[in-house]
C-alpha positions in Angstrom: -10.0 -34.4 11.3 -11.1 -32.0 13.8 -14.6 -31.2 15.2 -15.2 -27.3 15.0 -18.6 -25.3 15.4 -19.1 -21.9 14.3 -21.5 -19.6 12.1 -22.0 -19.9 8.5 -24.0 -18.8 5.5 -25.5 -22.2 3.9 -26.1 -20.7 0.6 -25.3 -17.5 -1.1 -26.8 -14.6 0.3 -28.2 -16.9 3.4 -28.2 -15.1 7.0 -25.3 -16.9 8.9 -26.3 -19.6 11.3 -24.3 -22.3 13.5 -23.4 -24.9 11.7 -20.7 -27.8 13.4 -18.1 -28.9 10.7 -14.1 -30.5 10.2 -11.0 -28.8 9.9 -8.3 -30.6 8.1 -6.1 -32.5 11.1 -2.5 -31.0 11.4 0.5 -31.2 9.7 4.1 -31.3 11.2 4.3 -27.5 10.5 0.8 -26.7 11.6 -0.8 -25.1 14.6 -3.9 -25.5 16.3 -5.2 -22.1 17.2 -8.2 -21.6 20.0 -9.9 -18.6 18.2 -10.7 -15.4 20.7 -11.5 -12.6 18.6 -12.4 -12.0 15.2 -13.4 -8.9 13.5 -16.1 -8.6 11.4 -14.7 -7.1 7.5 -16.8 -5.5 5.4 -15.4 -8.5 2.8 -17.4 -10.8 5.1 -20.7 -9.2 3.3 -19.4 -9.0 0.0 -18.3 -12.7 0.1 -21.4 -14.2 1.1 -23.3 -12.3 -1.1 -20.8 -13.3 -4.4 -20.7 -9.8 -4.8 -17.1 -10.4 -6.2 -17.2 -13.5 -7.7 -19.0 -17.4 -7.2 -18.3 -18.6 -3.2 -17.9 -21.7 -1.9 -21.0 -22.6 0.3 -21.3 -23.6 3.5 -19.2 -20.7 3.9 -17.5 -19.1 7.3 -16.2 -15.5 7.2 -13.9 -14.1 9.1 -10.2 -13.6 8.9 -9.1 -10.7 11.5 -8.5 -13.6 13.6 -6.6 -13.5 17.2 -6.1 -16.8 19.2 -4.0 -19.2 21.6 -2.0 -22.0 20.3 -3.4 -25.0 21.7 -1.5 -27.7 19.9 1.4 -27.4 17.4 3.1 -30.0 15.0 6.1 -31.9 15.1 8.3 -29.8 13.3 6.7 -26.3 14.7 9.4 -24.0 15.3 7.5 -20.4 15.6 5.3 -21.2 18.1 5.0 -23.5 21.2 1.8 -23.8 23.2 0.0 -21.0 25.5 1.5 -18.5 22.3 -0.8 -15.7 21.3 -1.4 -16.2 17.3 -3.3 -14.3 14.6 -4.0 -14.8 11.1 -5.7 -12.7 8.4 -6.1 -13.8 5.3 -4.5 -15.9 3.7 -3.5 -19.4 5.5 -1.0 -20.7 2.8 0.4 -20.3 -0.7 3.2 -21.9 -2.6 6.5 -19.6 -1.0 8.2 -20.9 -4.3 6.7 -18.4 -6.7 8.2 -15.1 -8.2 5.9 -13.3 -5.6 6.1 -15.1 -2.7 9.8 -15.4 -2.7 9.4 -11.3 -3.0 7.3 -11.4 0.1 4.2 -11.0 -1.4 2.4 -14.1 -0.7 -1.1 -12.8 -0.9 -0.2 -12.3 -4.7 0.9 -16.1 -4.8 0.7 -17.1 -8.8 0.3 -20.5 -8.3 -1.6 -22.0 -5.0 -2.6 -18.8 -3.0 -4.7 -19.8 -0.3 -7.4 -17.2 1.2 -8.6 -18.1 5.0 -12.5 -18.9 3.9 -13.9 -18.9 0.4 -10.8 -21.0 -1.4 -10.4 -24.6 -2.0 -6.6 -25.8 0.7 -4.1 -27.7 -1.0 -6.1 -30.8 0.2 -8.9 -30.1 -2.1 -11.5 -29.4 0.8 -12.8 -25.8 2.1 -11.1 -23.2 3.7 -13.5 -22.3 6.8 -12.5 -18.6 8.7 -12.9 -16.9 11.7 -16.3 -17.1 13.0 -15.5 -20.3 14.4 -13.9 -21.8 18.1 -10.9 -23.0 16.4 -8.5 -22.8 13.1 -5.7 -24.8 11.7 -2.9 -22.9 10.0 0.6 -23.6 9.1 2.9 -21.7 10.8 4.2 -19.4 8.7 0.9 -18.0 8.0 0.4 -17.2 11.7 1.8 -13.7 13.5 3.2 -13.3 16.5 1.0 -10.9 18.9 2.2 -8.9 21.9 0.3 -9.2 25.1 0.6 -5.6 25.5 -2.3 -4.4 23.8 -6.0 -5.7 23.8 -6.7 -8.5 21.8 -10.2 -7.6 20.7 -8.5 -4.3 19.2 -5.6 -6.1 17.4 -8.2 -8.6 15.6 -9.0 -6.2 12.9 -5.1 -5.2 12.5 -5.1 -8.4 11.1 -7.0 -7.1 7.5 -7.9 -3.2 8.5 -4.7 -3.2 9.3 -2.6 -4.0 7.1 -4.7 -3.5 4.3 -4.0 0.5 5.4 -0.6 0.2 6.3 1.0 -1.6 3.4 0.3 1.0 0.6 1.0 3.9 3.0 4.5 2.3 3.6 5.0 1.1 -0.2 4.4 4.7 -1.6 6.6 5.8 1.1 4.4 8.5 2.8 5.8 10.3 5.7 6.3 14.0 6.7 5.9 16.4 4.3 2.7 14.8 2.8 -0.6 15.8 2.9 -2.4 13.0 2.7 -6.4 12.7 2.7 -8.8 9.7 3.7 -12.1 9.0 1.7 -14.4 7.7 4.0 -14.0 7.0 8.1 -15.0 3.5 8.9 -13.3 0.2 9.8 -10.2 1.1 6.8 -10.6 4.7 7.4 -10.0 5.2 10.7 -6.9 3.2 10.0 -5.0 4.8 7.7 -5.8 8.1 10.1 -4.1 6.5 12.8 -1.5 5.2 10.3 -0.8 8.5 8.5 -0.5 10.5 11.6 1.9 8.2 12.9 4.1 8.5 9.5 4.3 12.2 10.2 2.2 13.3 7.4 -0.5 15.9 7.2 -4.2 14.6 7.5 -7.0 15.4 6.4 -10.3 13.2 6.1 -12.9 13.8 3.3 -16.2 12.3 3.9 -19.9 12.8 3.2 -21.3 13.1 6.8 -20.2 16.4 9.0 -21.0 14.5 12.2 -18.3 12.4 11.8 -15.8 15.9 12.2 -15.1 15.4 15.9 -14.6 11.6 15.7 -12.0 12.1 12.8 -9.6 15.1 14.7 -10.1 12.6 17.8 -8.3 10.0 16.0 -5.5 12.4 14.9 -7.0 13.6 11.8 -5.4 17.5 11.7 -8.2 18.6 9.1 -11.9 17.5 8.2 -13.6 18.3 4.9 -17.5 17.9 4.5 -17.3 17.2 0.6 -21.3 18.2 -0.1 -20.2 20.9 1.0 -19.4 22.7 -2.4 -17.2 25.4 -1.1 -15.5 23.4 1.5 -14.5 20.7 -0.9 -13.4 23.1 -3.5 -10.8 24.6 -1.2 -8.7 21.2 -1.2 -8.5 21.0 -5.0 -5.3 20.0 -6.0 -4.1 19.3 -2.6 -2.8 16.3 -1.8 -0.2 14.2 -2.3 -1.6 10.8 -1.8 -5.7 9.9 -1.5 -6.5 6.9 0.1 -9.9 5.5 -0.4 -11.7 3.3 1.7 -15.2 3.3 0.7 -16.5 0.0 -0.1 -19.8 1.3 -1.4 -20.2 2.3 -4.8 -19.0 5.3 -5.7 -17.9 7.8 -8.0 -13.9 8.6 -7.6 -13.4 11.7 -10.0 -13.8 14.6 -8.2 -11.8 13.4 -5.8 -9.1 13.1 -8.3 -9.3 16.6 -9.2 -8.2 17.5 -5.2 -4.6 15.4 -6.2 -1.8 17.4 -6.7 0.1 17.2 -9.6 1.9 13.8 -10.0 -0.9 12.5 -6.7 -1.7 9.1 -6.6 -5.3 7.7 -5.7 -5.1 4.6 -3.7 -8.0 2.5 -3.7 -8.1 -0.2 -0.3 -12.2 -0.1 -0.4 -12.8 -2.5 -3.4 -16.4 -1.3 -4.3 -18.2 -3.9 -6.1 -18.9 -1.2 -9.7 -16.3 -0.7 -11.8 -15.1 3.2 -12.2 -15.2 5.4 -15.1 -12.3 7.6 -15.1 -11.3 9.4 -18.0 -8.1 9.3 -19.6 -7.4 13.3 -19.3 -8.1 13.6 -15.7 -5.3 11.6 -15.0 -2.7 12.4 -17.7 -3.9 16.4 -16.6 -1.4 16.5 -14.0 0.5 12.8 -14.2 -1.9 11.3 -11.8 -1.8 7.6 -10.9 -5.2 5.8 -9.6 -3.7 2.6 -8.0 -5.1 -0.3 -6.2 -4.0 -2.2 -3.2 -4.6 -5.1 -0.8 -3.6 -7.1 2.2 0.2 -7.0 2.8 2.5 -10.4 2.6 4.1 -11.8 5.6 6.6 -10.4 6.4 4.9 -6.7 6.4 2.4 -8.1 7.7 4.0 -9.1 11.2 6.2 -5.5 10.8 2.6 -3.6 11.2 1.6 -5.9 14.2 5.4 -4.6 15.8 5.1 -0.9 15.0 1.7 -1.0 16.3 2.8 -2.6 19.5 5.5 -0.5 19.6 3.2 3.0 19.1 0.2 1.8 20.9 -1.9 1.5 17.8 -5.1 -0.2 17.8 -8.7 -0.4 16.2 -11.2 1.1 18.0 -13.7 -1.9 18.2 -17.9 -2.6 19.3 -17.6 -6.1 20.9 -20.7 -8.4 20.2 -21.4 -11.9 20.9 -21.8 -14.1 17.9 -25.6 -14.3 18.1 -25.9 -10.3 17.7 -23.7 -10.8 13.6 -27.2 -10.4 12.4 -27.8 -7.1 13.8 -24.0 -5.8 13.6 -24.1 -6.7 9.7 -26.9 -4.6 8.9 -24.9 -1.7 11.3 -21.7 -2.5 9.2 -23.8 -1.9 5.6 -25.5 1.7 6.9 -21.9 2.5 8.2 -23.4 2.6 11.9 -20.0 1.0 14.0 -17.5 3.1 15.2 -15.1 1.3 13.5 -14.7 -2.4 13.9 -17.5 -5.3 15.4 -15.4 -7.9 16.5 -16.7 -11.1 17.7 -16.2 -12.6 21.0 -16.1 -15.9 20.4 -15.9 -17.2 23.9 -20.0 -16.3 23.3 -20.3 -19.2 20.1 
């Protein structure tokens, strides 16, 4: 086994505290990654409050993870010492399955495997990112270019991808007009994301002070939506809808702003179940679907294109001691749009 110190909640709903533990020892096809960065995901306080469903306690968050490999196994073939790694979240699964052998790992049907909060294959506790070191096998690990700042490709690693991989699956690209509910650590995002696609953006939120930050980032139009005559002029609208709002919330009148045949993609994962009804949707052939973290494979094209385009998240860097503070900033929406944690601070 090997000796690791990080921050943890002890019990559910516990403020995080340091707390020394064991990862599992490697494997032949494991790697032993020196943790840098990791970004602090709105997940992080649903999870150790069990907003979602029963955690496993002691408990470490974290999985926008970006490290150095310090050790790799025998049979290591991706990586070799002194390599820049990241993981997000998920650190294994069975890659025999319908869905992982369709790239879609993080919908493995028989032994998925989430960074923290899951049982490993091992039987003992998947610990994540809020920690000085993580042991992963190697196919769960993406390569990073040294290009671009590692504190702001930390949150690529769920943000990210949780942003890019519906925007890519449904295909969006010029010609859309696409709109963003809400413009925090997944909004600001799918901005950047959208813009690069080529399609037309426009971000809906609740607060007019965030107008300048949103055409900053690329947006090309901003929509105060208490505003009752502003929001009215983007009814039926837009193409595609992605909402990132983790908060509860209610999504209809934002469905009425799709166009015909629109789709509404949820990425937020409020904790309340939705009431939509039926005629809403079939008024028009609307589609309200969900999405998460990408597999593998699209995972590690997001970390290219964004290398390639120059696309990071705009970050706050904290110390570990300040995840107090910066968690009750992340649940009043106060960060502008990622904390990430230096870890050379634990």
């Amino acid at each position: 086994m090997i000796a690791a110190k990080g921050y943890a909640a002890l019990q559910t709903g516990t403020v995080l505290s340091p707390w020394t533990f064991e990862r599992r020892a490697l494997t032949s096809h494991d790697v032993l990654i020196e943790i840098l960065y990791c970004g602090v995901c709105h997940t992080d306080l649903h999870m150790i409050r069990n907003d979602w469903f029963p955690g496993i306690f002691p408990m470490v968050p974290g999985h926008e993870i970006v490290g150095r490999v310090i050790e790799a196994g025998a049979h290591v073939t991706k990586f070799k010492v002194g390599d820049l790694g990241g993981v997000g979240v998920m650190v294994d699964a069975c890659m025999e399955c319908e869905d992982c052998r369709n790239d879609q790992e993080q919908f493995c049907q028989v032994s998925p495997v989430q960074t923290y909060g899951n049982l490993q294959k091992d039987g003992t506790p998947a610990y994540g990112g809020y920690s000085n070191l993580i042991v992963v096998r190697e196919e769960f690990v993406h390569h990073i270019a040294d290009t671009l700042p590692l504190e702001g490709v930390a949150p690529l690693l769920c943000a990210g991808i949780t942003t890019y991989s519906p925007l890519r699956n449904w295909q969006v690209g010029k010609g859309h007009k696409v709109a963003v509910v809400g413009l925090g650590g997944l909004g600001h995002m799918a901005v950047k994301f959208a813009v690069a696609f080529g399609a037309e953006v426009t971000v809906l939120s609740t607060s007019a002070r965030k107008k300048e930050a949103a055409l900053k980032l690329g947006a090309h139009h901003f929509v105060v939506t208490t505003d009752e005559e502003q929001f009215k002029s983007v009814q039926r609208s837009f193409h595609f809808i992605i909402d990132t709002v983790a908060a509860d919330h209610d999504i209809n009148p934002y469905i009425a702003a799709l166009k015909t045949n629109g789709v509404y993609i949820n990425v937020g994962m409020p904790a309340k179940p939705w009431s939509i009804p039926s005629f809403s949707l079939a008024a028009g052939n609307k589609v309200v679907a969900g999405s998460g973290a990408g597999g593998l494979a699209q995972t590690q094209e997001m970390l290219d294109f964004c290398a390639e385009h120059n696309i990071v998240s705009d970050v706050e860097v904290i110390k570990i001691q300040e995840i107090h503070t910066a968690m009750e900033r992340l649940e009043k929406g106060d960060v502008l749009y990622r904390f990430v944690i230096d870890m050379s601070s634990l």
